[in-house]
C-alpha positions in Angstrom: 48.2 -37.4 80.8 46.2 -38.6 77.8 45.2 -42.2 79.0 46.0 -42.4 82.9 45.9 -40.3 85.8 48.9 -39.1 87.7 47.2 -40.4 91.0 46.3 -43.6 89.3 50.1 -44.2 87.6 51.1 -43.1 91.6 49.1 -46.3 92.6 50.7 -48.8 90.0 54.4 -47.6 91.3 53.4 -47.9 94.8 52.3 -51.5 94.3 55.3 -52.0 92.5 57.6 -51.0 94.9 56.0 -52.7 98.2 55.5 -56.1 95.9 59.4 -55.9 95.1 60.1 -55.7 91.5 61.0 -51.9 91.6 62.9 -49.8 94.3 61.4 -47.3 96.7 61.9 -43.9 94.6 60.7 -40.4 95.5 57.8 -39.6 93.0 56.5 -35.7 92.5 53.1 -35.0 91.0 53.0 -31.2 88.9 49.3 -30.7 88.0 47.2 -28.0 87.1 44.9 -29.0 89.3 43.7 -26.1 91.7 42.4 -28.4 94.4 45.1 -31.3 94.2 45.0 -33.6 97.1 47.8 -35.5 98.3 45.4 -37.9 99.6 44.3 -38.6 96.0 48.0 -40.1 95.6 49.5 -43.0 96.9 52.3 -43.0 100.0 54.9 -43.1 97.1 54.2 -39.2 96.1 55.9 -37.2 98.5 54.9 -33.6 97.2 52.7 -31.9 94.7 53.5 -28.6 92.9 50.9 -26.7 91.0 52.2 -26.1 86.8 53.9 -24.1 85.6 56.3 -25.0 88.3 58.3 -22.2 89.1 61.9 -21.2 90.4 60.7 -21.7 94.3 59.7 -25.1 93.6 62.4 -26.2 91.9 64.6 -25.2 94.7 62.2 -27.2 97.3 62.4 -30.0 95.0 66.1 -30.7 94.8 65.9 -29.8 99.3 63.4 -32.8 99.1 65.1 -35.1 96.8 68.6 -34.4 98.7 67.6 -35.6 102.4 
């Protein structure tokens, strides 16, 4: 993203959800990334997929957003 980081706009959510104003949602980071941390992310992201995301993660995805 042009002027924020995905890890950083994972941090404003996840202050938004614990402060209140926003519900708890299930965010997903796609990067390009090669070395992509989860620990880079707040507790909010719950999975990272590398880009182009493919087929296979699209089907994990939809697992992970249905439970």
């Amino acid at each position: 993203m042009p002027y924020i980081s995905g890890s950083y706009l994972s941090k404003i959510i996840y202050e938004l959800v614990s402060k209140g104003p926003m519900n708890e949602i299930k965010m997903f980071i796609s990067t390009s990334l090669i070395n992509a941390n989860i620990n880079n992310y707040s507790n909010i992201v719950k999975k990272i997929y590398a880009k182009p995301i493919d087929k296979s993660s699209v089907k994990d995805l939809l697992k992970v957003i249905s439970n």
